[in-house]
N, CA, C and O atoms as a DFTB+ gen file, in Angstrom:
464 C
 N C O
     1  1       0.854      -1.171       0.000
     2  2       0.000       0.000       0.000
     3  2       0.903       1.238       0.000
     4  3       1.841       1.589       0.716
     5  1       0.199       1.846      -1.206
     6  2       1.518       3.416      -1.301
     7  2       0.892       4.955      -0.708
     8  3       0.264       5.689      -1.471
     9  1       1.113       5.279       0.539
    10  2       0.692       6.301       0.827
    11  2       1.661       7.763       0.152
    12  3       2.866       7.996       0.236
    13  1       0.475       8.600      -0.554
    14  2       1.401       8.847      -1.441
    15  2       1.041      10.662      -0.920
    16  3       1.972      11.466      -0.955
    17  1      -0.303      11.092      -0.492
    18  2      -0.365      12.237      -0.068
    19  2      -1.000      12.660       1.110
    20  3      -2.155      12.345       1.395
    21  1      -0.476      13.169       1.607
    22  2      -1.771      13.489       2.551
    23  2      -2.234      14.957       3.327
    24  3      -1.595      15.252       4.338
    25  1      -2.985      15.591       3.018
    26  2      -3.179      17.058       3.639
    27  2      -4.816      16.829       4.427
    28  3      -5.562      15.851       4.404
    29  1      -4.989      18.378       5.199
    30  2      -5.731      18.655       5.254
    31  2      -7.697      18.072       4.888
    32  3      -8.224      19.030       4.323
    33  1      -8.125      17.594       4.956
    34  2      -9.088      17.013       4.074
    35  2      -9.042      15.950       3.031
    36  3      -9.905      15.537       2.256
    37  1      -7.672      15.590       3.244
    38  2      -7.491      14.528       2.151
    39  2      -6.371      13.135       2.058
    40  3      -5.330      13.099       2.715
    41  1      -6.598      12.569       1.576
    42  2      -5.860      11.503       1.920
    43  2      -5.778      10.408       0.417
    44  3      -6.684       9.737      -0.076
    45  1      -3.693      10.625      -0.227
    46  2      -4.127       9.625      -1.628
    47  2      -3.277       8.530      -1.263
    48  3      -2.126       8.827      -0.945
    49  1      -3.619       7.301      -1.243
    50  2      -3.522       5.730      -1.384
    51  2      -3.707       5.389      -2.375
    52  3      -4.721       5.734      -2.982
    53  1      -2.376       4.224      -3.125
    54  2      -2.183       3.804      -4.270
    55  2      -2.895       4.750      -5.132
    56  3      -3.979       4.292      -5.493
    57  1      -2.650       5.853      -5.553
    58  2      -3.461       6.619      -6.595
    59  2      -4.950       7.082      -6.744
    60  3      -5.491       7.569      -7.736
    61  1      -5.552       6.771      -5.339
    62  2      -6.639       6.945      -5.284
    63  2      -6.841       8.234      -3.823
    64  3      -6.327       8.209      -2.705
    65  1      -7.492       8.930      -4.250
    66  2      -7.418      10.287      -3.425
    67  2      -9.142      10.013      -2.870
    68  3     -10.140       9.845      -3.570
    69  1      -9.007      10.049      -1.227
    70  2     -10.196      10.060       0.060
    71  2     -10.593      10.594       0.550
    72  3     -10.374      10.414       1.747
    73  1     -11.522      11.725       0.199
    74  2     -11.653      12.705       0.941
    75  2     -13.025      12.949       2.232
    76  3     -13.832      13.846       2.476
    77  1     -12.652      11.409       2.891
    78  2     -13.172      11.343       3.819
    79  2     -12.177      10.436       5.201
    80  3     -10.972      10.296       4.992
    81  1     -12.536      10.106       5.995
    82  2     -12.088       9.223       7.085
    83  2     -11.820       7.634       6.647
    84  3     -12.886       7.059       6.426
    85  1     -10.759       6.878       6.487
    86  2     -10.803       5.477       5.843
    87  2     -10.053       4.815       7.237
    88  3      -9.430       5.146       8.245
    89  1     -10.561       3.699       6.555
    90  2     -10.577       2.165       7.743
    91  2      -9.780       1.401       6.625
    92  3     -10.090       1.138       5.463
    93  1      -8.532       1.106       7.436
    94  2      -7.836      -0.108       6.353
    95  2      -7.744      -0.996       7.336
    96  3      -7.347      -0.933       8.499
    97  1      -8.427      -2.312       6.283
    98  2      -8.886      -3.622       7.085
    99  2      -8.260      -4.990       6.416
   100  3      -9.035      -5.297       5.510
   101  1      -7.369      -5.773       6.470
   102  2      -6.661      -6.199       5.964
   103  2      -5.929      -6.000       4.498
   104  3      -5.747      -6.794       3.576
   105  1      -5.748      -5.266       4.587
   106  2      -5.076      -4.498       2.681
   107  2      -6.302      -3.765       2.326
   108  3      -6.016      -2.758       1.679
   109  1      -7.589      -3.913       2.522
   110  2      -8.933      -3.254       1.880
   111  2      -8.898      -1.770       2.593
   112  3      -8.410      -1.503       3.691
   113  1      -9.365      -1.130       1.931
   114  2      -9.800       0.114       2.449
   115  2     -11.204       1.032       2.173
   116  3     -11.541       1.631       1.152
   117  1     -11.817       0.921       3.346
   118  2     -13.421       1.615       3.169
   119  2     -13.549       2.781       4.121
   120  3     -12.770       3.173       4.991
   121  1     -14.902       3.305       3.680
   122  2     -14.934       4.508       4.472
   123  2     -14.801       4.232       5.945
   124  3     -14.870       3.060       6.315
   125  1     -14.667       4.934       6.585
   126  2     -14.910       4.847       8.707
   127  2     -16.347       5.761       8.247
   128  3     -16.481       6.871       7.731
   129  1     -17.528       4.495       8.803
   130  2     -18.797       4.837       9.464
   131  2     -18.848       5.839      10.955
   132  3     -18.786       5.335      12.076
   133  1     -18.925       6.767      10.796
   134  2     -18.617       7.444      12.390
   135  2     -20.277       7.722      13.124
   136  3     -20.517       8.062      14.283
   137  1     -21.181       7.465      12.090
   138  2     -22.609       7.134      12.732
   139  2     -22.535       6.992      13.843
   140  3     -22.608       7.907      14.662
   141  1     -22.352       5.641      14.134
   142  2     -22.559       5.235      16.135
   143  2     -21.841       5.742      16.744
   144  3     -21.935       5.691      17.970
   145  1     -21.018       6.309      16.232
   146  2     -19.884       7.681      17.823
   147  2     -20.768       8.800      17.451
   148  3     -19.861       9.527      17.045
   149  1     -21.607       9.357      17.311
   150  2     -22.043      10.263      17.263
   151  2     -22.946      10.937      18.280
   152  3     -23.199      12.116      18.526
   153  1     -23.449       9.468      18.921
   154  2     -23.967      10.051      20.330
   155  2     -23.359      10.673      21.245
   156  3     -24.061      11.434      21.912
   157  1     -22.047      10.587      21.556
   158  2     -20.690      11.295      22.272
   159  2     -20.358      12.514      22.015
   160  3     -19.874      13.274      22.853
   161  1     -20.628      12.851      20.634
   162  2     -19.984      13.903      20.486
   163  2     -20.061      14.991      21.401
   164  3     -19.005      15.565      21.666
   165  1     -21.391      15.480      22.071
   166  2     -21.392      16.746      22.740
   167  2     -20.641      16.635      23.821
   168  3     -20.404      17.604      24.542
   169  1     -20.033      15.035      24.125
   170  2     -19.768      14.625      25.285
   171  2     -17.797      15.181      25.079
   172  3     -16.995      15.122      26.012
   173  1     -17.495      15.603      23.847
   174  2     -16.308      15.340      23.468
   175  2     -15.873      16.656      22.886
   176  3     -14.712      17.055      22.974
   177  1     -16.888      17.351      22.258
   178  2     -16.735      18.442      21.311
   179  2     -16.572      18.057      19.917
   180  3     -16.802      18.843      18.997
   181  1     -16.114      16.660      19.718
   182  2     -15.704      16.282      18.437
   183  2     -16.200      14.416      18.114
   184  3     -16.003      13.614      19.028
   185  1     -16.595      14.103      17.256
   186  2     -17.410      12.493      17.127
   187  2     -15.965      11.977      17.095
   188  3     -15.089      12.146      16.247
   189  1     -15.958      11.070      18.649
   190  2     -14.429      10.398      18.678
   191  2     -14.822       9.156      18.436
   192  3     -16.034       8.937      18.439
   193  1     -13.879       8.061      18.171
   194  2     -13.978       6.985      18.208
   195  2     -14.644       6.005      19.359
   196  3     -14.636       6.215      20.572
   197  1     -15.054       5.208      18.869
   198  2     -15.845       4.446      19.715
   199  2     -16.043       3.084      19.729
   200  3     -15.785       2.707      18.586
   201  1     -16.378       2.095      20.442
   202  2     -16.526       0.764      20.219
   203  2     -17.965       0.528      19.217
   204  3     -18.045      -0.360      18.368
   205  1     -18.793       1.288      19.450
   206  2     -19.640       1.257      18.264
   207  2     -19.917       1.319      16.814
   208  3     -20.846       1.220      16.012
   209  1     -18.512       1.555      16.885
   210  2     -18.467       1.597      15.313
   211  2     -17.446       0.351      14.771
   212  3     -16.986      -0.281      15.721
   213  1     -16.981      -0.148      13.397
   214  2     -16.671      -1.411      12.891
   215  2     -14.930      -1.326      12.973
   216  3     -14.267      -0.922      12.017
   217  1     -14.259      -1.820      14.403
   218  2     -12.977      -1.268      14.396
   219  2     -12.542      -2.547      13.787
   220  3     -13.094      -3.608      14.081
   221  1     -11.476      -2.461      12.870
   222  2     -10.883      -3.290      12.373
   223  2      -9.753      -4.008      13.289
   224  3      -8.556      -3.728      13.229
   225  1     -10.417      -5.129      14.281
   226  2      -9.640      -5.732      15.110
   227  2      -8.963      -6.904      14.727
   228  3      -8.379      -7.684      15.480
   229  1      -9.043      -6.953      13.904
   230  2      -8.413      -8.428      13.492
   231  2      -6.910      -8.711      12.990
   232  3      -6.678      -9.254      11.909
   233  1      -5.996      -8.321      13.814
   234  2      -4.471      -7.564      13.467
   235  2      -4.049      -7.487      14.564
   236  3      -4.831      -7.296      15.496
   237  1      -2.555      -7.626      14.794
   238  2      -1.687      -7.581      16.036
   239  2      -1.201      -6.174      15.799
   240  3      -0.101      -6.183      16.351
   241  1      -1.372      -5.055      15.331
   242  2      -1.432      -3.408      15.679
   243  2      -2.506      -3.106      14.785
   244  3      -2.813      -3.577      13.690
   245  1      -3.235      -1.809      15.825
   246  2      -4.318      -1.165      14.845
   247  2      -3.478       0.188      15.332
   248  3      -2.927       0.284      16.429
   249  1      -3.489       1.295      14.218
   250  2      -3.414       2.697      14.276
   251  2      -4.431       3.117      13.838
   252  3      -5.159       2.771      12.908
   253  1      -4.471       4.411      15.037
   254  2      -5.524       5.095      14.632
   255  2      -4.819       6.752      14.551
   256  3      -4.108       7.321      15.379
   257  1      -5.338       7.238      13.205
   258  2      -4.469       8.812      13.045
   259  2      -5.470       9.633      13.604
   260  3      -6.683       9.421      13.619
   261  1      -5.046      10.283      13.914
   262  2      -6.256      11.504      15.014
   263  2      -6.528      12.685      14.184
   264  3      -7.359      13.541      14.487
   265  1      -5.726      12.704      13.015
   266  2      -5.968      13.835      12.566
   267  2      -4.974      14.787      12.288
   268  3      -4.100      14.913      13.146
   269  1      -4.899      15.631      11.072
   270  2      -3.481      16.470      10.796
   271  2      -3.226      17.479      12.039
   272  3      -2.130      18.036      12.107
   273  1      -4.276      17.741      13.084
   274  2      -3.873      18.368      14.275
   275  2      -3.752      17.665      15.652
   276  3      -3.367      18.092      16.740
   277  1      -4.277      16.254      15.191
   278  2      -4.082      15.437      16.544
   279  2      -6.208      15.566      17.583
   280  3      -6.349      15.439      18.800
   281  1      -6.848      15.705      17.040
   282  2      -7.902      16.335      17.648
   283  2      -9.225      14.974      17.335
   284  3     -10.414      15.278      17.234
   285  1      -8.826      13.809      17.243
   286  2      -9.875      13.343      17.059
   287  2      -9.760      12.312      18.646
   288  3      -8.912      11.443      18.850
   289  1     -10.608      12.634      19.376
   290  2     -11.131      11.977      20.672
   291  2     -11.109       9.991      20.201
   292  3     -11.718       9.512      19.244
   293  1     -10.170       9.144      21.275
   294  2     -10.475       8.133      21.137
   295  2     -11.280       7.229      22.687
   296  3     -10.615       7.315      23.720
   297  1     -12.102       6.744      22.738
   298  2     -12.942       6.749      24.429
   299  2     -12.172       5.666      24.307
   300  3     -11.916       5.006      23.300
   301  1     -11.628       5.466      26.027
   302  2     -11.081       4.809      26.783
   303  2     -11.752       3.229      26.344
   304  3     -10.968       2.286      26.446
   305  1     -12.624       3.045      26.048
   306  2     -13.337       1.394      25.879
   307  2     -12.492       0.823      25.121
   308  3     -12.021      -0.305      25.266
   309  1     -12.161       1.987      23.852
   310  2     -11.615       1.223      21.962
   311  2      -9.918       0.877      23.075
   312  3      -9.466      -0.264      22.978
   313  1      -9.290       1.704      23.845
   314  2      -8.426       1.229      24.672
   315  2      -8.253       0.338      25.239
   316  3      -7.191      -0.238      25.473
   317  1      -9.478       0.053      25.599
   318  2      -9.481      -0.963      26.881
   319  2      -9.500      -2.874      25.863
   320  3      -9.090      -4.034      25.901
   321  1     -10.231      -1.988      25.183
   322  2     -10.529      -3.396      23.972
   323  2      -9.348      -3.700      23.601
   324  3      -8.720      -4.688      23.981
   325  1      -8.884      -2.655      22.642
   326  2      -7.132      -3.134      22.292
   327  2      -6.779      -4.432      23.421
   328  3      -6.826      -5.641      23.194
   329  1      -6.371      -3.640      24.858
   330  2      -5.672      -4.263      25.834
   331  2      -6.336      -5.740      25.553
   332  3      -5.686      -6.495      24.830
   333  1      -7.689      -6.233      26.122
   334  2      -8.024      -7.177      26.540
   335  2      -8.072      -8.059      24.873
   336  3      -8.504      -9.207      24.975
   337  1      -7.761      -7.715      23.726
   338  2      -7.785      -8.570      22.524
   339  2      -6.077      -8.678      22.362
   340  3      -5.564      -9.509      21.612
   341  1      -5.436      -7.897      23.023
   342  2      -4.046      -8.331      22.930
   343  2      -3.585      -7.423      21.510
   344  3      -2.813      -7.902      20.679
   345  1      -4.248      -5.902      21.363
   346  2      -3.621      -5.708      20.073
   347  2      -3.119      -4.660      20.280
   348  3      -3.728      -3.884      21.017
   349  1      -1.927      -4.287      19.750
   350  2      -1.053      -2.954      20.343
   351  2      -1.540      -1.430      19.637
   352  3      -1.483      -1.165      18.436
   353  1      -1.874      -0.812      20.387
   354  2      -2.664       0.387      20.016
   355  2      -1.823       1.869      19.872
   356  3      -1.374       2.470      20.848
   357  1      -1.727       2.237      18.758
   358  2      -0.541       3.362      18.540
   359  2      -2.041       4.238      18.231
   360  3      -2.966       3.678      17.642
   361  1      -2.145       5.758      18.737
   362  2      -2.546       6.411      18.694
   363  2      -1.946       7.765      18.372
   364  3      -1.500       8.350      19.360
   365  1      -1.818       8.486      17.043
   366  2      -0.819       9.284      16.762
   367  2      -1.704      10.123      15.669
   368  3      -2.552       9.558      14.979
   369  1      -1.478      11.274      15.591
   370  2      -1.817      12.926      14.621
   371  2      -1.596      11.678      13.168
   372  3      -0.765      10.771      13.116
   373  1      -2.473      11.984      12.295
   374  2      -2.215      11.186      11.173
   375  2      -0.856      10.989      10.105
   376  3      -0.417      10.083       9.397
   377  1      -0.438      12.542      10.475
   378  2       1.056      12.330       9.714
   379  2       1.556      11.478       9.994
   380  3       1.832      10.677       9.101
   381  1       2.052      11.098      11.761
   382  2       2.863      10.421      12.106
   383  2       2.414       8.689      12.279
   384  3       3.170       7.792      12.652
   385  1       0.968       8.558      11.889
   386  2       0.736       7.218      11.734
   387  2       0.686       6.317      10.353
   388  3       0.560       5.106      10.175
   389  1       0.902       7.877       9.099
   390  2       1.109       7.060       7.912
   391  2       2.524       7.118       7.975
   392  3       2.916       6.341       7.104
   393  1       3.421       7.590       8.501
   394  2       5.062       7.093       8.385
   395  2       4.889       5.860       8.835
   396  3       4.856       5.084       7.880
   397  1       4.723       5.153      10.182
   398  2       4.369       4.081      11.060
   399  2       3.867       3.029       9.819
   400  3       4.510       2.016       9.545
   401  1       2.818       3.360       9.225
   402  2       2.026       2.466       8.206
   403  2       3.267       2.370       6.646
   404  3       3.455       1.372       5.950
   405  1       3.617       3.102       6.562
   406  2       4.728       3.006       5.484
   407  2       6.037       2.393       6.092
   408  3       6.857       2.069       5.233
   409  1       6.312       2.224       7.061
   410  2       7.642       1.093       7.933
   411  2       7.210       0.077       8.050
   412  3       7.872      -0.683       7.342
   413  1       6.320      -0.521       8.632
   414  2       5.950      -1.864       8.748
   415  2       4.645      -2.100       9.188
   416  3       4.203      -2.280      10.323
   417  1       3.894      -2.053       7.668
   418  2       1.971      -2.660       7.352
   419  2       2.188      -4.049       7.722
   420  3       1.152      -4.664       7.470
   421  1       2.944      -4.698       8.136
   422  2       2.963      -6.218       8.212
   423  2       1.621      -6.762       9.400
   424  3       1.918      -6.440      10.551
   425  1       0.322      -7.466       9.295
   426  2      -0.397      -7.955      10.280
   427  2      -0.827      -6.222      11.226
   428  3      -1.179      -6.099      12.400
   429  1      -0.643      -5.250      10.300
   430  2      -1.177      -3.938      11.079
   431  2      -2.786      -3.436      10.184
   432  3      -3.049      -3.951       9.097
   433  1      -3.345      -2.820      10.568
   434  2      -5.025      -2.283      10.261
   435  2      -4.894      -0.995      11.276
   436  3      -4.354      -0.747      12.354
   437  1      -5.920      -0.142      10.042
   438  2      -5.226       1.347      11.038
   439  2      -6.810       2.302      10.871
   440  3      -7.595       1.866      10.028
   441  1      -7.055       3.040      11.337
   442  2      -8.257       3.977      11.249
   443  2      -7.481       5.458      10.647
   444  3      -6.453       5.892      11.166
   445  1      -7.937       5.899       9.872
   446  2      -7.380       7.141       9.661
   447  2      -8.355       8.033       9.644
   448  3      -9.294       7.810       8.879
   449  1      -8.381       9.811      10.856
   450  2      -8.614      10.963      10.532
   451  2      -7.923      11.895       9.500
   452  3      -6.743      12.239       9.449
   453  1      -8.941      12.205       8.708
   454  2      -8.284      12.909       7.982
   455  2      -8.192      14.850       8.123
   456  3      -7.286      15.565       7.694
   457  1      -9.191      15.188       8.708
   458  2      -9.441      16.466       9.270
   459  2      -8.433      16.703      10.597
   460  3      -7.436      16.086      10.973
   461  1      -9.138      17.871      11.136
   462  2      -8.761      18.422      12.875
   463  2      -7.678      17.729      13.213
   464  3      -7.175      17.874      14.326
């Protein structure tokens, strides 16, 4: 997988430019449903991540990018889950989780913000 740009609102993989929130789930990549975190939000200021929504657990690391400013809220549960499924949870501003994803995608699945 070639992460090839990434700004503000946007995000291009293998030649294909996202200009929304993506979930890479074993090599596949689909939108992030943020529907079911949405009840939180007022709770957060911002719709953070949540166990309610389809985390791609099936991988010995998931990253999740927070965002080109670092601002996307992750609730302590999607934490707690990591822990108790045994999967190592890097939580990092999105720049610094597509470097991470460009060193070693090996058995990794990652959530990416692309905004805030």
């Amino acid at each position: 997988m070639r992460f090839e740009d990434f700004s503000f609102g946007s995000i291009r993989i293998d030649g294909v430019t996202y200009e929304y929130d993506v979930v890479i789930d074993g090599g596949e990549i689909r939108k992030r449903k943020k529907k079911p975190s949405k009840q939180y939000r007022d709770a957060f200021g911002h719709t953070p991540l949540s166990n309610d929504e389809r985390i791609p657990w099936k991988c010995r690391r998931l990253v999740i990018g927070t965002g080109a400013h670092g601002a996307l809220p992750v609730m302590k549960e999607v934490q707690a889950e990591a822990e108790r499924r045994k999967v190592e949870l890097l939580i990092l501003p999105t720049a610094q989780a597509i470097e991470i994803l460009r060193g070693s995608p090996a058995e990794t699945n990652a959530i990416l913000h692309i905004t805030c």
